[in-house]
BAMARLO-341323 format. One record per residue (C-alpha): residue number from 1; x, y negated, z. Coordinates in steps of 0.02 Angstrom, whole numbers. Layout:
- NUM, X, Y, Z;
...
% end
This chain:
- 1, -7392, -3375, -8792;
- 2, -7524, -3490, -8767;
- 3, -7664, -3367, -8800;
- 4, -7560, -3252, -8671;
- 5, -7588, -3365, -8544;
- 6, -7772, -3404, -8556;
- 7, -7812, -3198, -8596;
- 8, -7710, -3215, -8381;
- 9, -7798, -3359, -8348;
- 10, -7965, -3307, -8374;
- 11, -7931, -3128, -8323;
- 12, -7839, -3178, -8149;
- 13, -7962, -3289, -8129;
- 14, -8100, -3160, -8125;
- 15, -8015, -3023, -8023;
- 16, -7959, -3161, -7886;
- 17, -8131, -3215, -7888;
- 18, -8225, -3039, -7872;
- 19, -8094, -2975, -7751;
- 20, -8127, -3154, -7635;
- 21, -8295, -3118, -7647;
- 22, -8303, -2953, -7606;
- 23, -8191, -2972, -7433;
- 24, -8322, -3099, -7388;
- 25, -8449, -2961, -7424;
- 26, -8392, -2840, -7311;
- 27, -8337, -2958, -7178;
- 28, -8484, -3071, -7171;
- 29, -8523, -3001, -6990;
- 30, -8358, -3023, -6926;
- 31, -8339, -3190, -6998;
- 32, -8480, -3227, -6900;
- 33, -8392, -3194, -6762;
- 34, -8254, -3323, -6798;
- 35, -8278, -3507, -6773;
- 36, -8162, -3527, -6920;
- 37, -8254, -3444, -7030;
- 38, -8439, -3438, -6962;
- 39, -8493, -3573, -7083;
- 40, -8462, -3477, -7238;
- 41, -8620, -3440, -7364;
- 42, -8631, -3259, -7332;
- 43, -8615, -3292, -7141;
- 44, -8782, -3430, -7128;
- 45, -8890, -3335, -7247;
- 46, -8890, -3468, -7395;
- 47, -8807, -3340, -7520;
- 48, -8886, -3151, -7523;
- 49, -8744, -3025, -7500;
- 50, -8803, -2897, -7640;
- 51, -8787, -3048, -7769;
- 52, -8633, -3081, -7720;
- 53, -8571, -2883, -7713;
- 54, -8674, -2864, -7897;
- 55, -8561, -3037, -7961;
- 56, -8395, -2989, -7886;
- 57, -8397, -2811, -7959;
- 58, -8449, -2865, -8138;
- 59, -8295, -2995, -8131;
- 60, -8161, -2883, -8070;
- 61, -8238, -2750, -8204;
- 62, -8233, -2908, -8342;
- 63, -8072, -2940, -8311;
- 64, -8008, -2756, -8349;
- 65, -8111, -2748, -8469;
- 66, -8057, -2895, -8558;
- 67, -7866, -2853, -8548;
- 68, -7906, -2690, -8630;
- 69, -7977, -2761, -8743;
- 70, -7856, -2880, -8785;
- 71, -7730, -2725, -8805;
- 72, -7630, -2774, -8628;
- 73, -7651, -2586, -8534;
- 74, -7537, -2663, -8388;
- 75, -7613, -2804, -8367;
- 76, -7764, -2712, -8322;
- 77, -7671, -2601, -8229;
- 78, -7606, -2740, -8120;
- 79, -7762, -2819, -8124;
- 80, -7871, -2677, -8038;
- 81, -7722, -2639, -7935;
- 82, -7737, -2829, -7844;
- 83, -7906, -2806, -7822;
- 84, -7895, -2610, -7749;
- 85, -7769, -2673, -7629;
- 86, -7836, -2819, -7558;
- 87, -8022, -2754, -7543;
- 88, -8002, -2564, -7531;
- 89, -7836, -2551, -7430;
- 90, -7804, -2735, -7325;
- 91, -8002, -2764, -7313;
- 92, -8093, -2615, -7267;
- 93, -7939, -2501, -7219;
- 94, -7803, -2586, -7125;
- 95, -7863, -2749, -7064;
- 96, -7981, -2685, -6935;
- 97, -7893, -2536, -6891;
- 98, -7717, -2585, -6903;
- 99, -7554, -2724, -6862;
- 100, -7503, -2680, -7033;
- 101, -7633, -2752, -7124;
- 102, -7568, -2901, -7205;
- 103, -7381, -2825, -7216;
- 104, -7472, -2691, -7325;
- 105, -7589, -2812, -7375;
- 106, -7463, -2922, -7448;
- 107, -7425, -2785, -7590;
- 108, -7603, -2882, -7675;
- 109, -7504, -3061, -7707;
- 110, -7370, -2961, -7770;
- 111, -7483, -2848, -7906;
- 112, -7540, -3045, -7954;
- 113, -7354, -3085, -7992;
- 114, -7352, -2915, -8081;
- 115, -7502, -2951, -8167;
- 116, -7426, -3134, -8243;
- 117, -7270, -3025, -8316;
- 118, -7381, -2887, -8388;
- 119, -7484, -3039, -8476;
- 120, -7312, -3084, -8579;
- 121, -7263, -2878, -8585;
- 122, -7134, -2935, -8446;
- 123, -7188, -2851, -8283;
- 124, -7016, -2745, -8270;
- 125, -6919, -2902, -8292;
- 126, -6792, -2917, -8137;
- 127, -6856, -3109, -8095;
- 128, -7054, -3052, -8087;
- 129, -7001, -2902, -7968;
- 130, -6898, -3039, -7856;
- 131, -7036, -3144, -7853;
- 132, -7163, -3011, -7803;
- 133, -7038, -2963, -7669;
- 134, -7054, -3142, -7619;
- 135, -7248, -3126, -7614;
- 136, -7237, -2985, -7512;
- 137, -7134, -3048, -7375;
- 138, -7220, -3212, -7387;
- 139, -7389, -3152, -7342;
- 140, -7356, -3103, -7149;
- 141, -7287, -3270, -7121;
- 142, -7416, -3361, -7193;
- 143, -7568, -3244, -7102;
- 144, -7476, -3224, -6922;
- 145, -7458, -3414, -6930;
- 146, -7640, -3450, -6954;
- 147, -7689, -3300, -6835;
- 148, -7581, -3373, -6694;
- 149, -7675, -3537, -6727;
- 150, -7849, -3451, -6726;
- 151, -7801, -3331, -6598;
- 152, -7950, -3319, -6485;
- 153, -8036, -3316, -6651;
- 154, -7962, -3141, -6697;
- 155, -7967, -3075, -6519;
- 156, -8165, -3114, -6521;
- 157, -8177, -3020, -6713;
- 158, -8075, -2892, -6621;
- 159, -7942, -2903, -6782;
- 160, -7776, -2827, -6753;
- 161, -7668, -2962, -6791;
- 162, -7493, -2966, -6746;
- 163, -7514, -3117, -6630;
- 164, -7653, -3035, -6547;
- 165, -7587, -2872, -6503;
- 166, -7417, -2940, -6466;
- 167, -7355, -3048, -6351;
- 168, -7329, -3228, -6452;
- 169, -7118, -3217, -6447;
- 170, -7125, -3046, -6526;
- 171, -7243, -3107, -6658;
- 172, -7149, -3261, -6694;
- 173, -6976, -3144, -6723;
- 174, -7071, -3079, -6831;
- 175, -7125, -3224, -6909;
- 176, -6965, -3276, -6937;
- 177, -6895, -3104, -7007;
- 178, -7015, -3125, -7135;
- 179, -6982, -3343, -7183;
- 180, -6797, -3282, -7173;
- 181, -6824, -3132, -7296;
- 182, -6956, -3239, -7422;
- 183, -6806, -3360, -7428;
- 184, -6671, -3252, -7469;
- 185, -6788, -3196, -7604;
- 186, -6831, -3379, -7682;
- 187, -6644, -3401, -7665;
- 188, -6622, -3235, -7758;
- 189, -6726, -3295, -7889;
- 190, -6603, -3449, -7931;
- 191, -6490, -3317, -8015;
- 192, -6577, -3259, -8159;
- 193, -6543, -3327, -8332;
- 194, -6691, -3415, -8375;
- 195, -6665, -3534, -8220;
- 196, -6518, -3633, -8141;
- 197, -6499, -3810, -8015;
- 198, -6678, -3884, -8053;
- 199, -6749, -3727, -7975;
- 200, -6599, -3670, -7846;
- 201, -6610, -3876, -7766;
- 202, -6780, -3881, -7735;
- 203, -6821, -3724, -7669;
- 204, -6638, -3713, -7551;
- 205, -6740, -3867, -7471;
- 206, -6913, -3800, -7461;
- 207, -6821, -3619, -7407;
- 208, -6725, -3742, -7248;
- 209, -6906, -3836, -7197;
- 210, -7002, -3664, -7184;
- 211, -6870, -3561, -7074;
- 212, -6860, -3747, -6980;
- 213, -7043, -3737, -6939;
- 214, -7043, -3552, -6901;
- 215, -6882, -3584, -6782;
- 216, -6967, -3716, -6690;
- 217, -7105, -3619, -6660;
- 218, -6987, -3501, -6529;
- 219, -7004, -3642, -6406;
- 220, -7167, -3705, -6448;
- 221, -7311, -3574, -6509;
- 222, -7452, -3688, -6489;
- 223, -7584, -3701, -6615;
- 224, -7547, -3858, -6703;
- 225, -7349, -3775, -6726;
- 226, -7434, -3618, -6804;
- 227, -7536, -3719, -6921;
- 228, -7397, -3826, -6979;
- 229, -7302, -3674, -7023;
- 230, -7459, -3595, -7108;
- 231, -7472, -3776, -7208;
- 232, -7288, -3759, -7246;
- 233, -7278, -3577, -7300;
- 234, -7430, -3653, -7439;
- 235, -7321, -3785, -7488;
- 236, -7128, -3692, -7499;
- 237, -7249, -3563, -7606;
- 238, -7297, -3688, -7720;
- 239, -7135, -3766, -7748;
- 240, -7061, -3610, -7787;
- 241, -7191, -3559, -7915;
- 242, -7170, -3751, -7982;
- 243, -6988, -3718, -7996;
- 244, -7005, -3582, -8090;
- 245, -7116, -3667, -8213;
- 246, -6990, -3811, -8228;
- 247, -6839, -3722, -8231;
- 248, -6881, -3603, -8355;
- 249, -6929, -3765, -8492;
- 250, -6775, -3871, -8427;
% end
């Protein structure tokens, strides 16, 4: 078990990594477009992009590499999978062209759940497919939240963001479809057999505080209401993951 989890340590590490690095490859102009993100390495100069493209490749291609090795064919699988999705597909396919980027996007935080069953030989198990479910419908709240915030941002980059193609209420329904939907899947989760009350209490609580901050955003889409429910989609996610960890030891 424990050499399981540092073969996915190491591994997820890597491919995260690469796949980070290469979206801030190909988006260093449009970043520079964005006073969020105008101050990033690739953006000022300080870093050289084909470094960074030459670094980020050879880690994603590590990390395969080393789960083959290691005899774990689906961890690999999920691996490269994450990385294809998030660079290939939500990167350089959808998020320029399209306002389902980060709804099809989202499918890369759930090959990253995948990726954590394959490491135990697990990936089919009916809690790791809930919780990429979870990851999926997470990811549009947590993105339309921080592209409301950084709305005049986007519109500059000329991103097709929900909030910026839409008018705000029609982004913020969907907002909420999405908190409401994560929920019902960390509330989903409580059922299987490995956890019980120590997971169900916490995350019925965090589940209540996110579609709180995504209802009060209805009547007030301002930035600092966006952000707060970009901050608390973060934190619900890690109590949920947290949960999990505890409840399946308790």
């Amino acid at each position: 078990a424990a050499g399981d989890m540092a073969l996915l340590l190491v591994t997820g590490t890597l491919s995260a990594a690469g796949a980070s690095a290469l979206n801030q490859v190909w988006e260093r102009n449009r970043d520079g477009d964005m006073k969020r993100t105008s101050r990033r390495p690739l953006v000022t100069g300080q870093v050289e992009a084909r470094w960074v493209l030459g670094a980020a490749v050879a880690m994603i291609a590590l990390a395969v590499g080393l789960a083959l090795l290691a005899g774990n064919a689906a961890l690999a699988f999920w691996l490269a999978a994450g990385a294809f999705i998030y660079v290939g597909i939500y990167t350089i396919w959808l998020k320029p062209r399209s306002v389902w980027n980060v709804v099809i996007g989202g499918a890369a935080g759930s090959a990253a759940v995948l990726s954590g069953g394959a490491a135990v030989g697990q990936w089919s198990d009916p809690g790791v497919i809930v919780l990429a479910l979870l990851l999926f419908t997470w990811s549009p709240t947590h993105f339309w939240s921080l592209a409301l915030a950084y709305r005049a941002d986007y519109q500059r980059a000329g991103v097709p963001m929900l909030p910026v193609v839409a008018a705000p209420r029609r982004a913020i329904f969907w907002m909420l479809a999405h908190a409401l939907a994560t929920g019902a899947f960390g509330l989903l989760l409580a059922g299987h057999s490995a956890l019980g009350w120590v997971y169900l209490v916490p995350v019925a609580l965090a589940t209540l505080w996110l579609v709180r901050e995504s209802v009060r955003l209805i009547g007030h889409y301002t930035g600092p209401q966006a952000m707060s429910v970009f901050k608390v989609s973060n934190i619900y996610l890690s109590i949920v993951l947290l949960a999990v960890c505890i409840g399946t030891l308790a």
